[in-house]
C-alpha positions in Angstrom: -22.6 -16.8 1.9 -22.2 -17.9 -1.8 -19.6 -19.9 -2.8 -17.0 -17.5 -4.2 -15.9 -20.1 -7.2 -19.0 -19.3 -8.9 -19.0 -15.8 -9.5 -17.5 -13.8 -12.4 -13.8 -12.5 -12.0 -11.5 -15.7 -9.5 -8.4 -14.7 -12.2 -8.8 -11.5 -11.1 -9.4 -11.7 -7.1 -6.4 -14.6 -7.7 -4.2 -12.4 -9.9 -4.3 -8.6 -7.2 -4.1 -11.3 -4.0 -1.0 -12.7 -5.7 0.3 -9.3 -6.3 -0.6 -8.1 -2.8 0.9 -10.6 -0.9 4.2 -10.5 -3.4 4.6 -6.6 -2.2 3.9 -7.3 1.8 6.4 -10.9 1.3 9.1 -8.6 -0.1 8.8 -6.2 3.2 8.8 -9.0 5.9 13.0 -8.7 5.7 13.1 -5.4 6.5 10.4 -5.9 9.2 12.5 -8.6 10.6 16.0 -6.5 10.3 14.4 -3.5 11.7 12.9 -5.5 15.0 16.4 -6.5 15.2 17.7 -2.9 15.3 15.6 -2.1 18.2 15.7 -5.3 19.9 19.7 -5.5 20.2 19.7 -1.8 21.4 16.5 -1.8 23.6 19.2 -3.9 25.4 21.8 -0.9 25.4 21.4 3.0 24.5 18.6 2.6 22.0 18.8 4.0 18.6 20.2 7.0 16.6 19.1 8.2 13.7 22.4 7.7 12.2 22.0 4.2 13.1 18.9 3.8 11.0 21.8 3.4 7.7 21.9 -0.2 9.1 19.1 -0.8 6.9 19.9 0.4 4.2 21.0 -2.7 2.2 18.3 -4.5 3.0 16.0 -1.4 2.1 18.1 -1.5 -1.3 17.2 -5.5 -1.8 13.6 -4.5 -1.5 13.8 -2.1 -4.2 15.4 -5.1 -6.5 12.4 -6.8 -7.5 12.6 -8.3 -10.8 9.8 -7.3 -12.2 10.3 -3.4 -10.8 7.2 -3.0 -9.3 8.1 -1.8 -6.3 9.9 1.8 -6.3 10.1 3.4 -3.1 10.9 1.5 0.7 11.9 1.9 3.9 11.6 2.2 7.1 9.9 5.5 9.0 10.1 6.4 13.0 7.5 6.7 15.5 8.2 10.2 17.0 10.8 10.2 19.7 11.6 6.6 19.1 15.1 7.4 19.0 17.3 9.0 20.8 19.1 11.7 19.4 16.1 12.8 17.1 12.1 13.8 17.2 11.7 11.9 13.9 13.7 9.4 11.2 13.6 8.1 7.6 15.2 6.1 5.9 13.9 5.4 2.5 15.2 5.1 -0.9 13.6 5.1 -4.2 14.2 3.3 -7.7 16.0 6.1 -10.0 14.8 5.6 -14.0 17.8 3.9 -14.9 17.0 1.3 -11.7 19.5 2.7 -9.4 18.7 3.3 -5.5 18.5 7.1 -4.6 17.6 8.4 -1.0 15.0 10.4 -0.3 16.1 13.3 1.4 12.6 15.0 4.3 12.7 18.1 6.3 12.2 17.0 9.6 12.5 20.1 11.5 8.7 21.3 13.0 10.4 24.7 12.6 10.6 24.1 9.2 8.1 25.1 6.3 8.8 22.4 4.6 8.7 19.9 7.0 6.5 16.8 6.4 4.8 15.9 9.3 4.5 12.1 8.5 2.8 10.7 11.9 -0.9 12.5 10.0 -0.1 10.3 6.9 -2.7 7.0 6.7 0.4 5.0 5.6 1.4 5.6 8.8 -1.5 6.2 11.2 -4.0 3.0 10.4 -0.8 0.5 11.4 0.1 3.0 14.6 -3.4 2.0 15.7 -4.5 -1.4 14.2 -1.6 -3.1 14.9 -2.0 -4.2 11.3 -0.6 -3.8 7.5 -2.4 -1.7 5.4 -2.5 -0.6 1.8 -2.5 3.5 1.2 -4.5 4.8 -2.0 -4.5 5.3 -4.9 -3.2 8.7 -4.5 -0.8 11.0 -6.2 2.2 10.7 -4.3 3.3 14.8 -4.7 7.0 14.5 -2.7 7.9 11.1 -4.4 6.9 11.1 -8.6 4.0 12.8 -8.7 2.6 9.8 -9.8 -0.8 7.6 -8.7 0.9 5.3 -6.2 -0.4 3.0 -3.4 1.5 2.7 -0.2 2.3 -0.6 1.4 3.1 -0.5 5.0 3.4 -2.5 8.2 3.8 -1.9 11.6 7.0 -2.5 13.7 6.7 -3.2 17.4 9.1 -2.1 20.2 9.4 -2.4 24.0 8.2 0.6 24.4 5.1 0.5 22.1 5.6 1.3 18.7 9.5 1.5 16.8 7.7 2.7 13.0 6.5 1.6 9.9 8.1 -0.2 7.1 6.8 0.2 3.8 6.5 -0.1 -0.2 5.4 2.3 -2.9 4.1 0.9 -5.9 2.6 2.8 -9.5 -0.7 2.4 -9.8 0.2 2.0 -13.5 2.0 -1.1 -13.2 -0.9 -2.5 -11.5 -2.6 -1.3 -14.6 -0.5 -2.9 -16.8 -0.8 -6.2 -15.2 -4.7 -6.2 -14.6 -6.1 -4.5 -17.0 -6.2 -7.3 -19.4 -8.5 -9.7 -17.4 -10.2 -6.7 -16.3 -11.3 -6.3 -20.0 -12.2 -10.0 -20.3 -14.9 -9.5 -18.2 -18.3 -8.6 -18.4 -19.4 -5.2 -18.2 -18.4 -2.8 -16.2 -15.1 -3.9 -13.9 -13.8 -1.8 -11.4 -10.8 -2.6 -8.5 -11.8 -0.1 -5.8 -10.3 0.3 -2.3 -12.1 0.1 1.0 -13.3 4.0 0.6 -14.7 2.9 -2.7 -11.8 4.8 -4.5 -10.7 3.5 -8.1 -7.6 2.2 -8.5 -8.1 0.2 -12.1 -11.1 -0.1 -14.2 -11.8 -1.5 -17.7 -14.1 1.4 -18.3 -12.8 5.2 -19.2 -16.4 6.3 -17.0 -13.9 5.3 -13.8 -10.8 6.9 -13.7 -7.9 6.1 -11.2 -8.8 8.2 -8.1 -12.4 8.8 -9.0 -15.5 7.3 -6.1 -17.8 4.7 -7.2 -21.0 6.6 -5.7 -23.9 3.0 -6.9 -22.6 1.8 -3.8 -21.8 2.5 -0.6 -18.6 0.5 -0.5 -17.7 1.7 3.0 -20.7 0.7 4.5 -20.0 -2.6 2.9 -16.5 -3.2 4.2 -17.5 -1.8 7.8 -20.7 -4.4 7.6 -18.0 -7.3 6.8 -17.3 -7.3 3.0 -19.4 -10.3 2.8 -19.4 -11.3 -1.1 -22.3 -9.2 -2.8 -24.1 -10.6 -5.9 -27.5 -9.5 -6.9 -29.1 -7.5 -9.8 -26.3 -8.2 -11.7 -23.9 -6.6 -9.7 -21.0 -8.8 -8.0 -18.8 -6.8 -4.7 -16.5 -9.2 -3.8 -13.2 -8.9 -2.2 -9.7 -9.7 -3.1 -8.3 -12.2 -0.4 -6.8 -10.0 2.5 -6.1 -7.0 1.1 -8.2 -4.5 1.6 -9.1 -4.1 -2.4 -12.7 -5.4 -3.7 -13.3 -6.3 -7.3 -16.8 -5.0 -9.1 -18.7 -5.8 -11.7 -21.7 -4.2 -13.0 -23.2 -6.1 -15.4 -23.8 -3.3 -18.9 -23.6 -4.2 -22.4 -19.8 -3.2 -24.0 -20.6 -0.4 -25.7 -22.4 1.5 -22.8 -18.9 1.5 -20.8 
């Protein structure tokens, strides 16, 4: 394996680690207060939905990043978790002006407009990994309509599995904040996701959302995500996350 140092792009796999980590660091409080929701009561009568509002403050001190990143948390049930309800949410979102507002779900199966969360990704790869994961890019159509990526992270119970917490984040901030090393490298640069989906580029020929079809990216990440680096093309990925950064090496103006 080569020696990671020496290949094009360490700001960059430093830089969306950094950011990565920042989103999950900001969730492990409301992790932590939620296992202590169904701890205390796995004791007792268990929980109510109703009793999910505990959270809310600390849901709201997720939201208060300084540098507003995050806009959307909370915490979402594992069906029949609780007691008094199939299924529960509690999340909140950041309001233009910066203040919390709840986000209101039909959860009624009767209903036409009920969202049946538990076939969501954000939800269904921590069910059952056992592990955090990262959801898109995607355009999050009952939130802002917006590209977004999903931050979640499983929360444990005694009887197998109390939910998810989790953290929406624009893909445009991400944007914002990469885009200017991404454009300080050579050729082509490309943050992609473990389906090979774009979520930034420096190049207008890979849009947020698009597939990078050179390269069979899944194959890659199910092989190991061992760093790639031939033919002037570097794969490598970025820390823990499941985000790779590539670089195709092509004069500027053929981007």
């Amino acid at each position: 394996m080569k020696n990671t140092r020496t290949l094009v792009g360490d700001e960059v796999v430093e830089q969306v680690s950094a950011l990565t980590e920042g989103v999950f660091d900001r969730l492990a409080p409301l992790r932590e207060r939620t296992l202590a929701l169904f701890g205390a009561a796995g004791e007792t009568a268990g929980v109510t939905g109703g009793e999910l509002a505990v959270l809310r403050d600390q849901v709201v001190q997720t939201l208060a990043d300084r540098d507003r990143l995050v806009v959307g948390a909370g915490f979402v049930a594992a069906p029949n978790v609780l007691t008094d309800q199939e299924f529960g949410f509690e999340w909140w979102t950041r309001g233009e002006d910066g203040t919390p507002v709840q986000l209101f779900i039909s959860l009624d199966p009767a209903s036409e407009h009920f969202l049946d969360y538990t076939r969501q990704s954000w939800f269904t790869v921590p069910r059952d990994t056992g592990r955090r994961h990262i959801t898109g890019p995607y355009v999050d159509y009952l939130c802002t309509d917006e590209y977004t990526m999903t931050f979640t992270v499983p929360v444990p119970a005694s009887a197998g599995l109390a939910g998810v917490v989790g953290a929406d984040v624009y893909v445009r901030e991400w944007e914002h904040r990469l885009l200017p090393r991404l454009r300080n490298l050579p050729g082509r640069a490309t943050l992609v996701n473990a389906q090979g989906r774009v979520i930034v580029s420096n190049t207008v020929r890979r849009s947020t959302g698009s597939l990078v079809r050179e390269i069979d990216i899944p194959a890659w990440w199910s092989s190991g995500a061992e760093v790639l680096d031939q033919d002037g093309t570097t794969l490598r990925r970025c820390g823990d996350s499941p985000i790779a950064l590539l670089v195709v090496d092509t004069p500027r103006n053929q981007r």
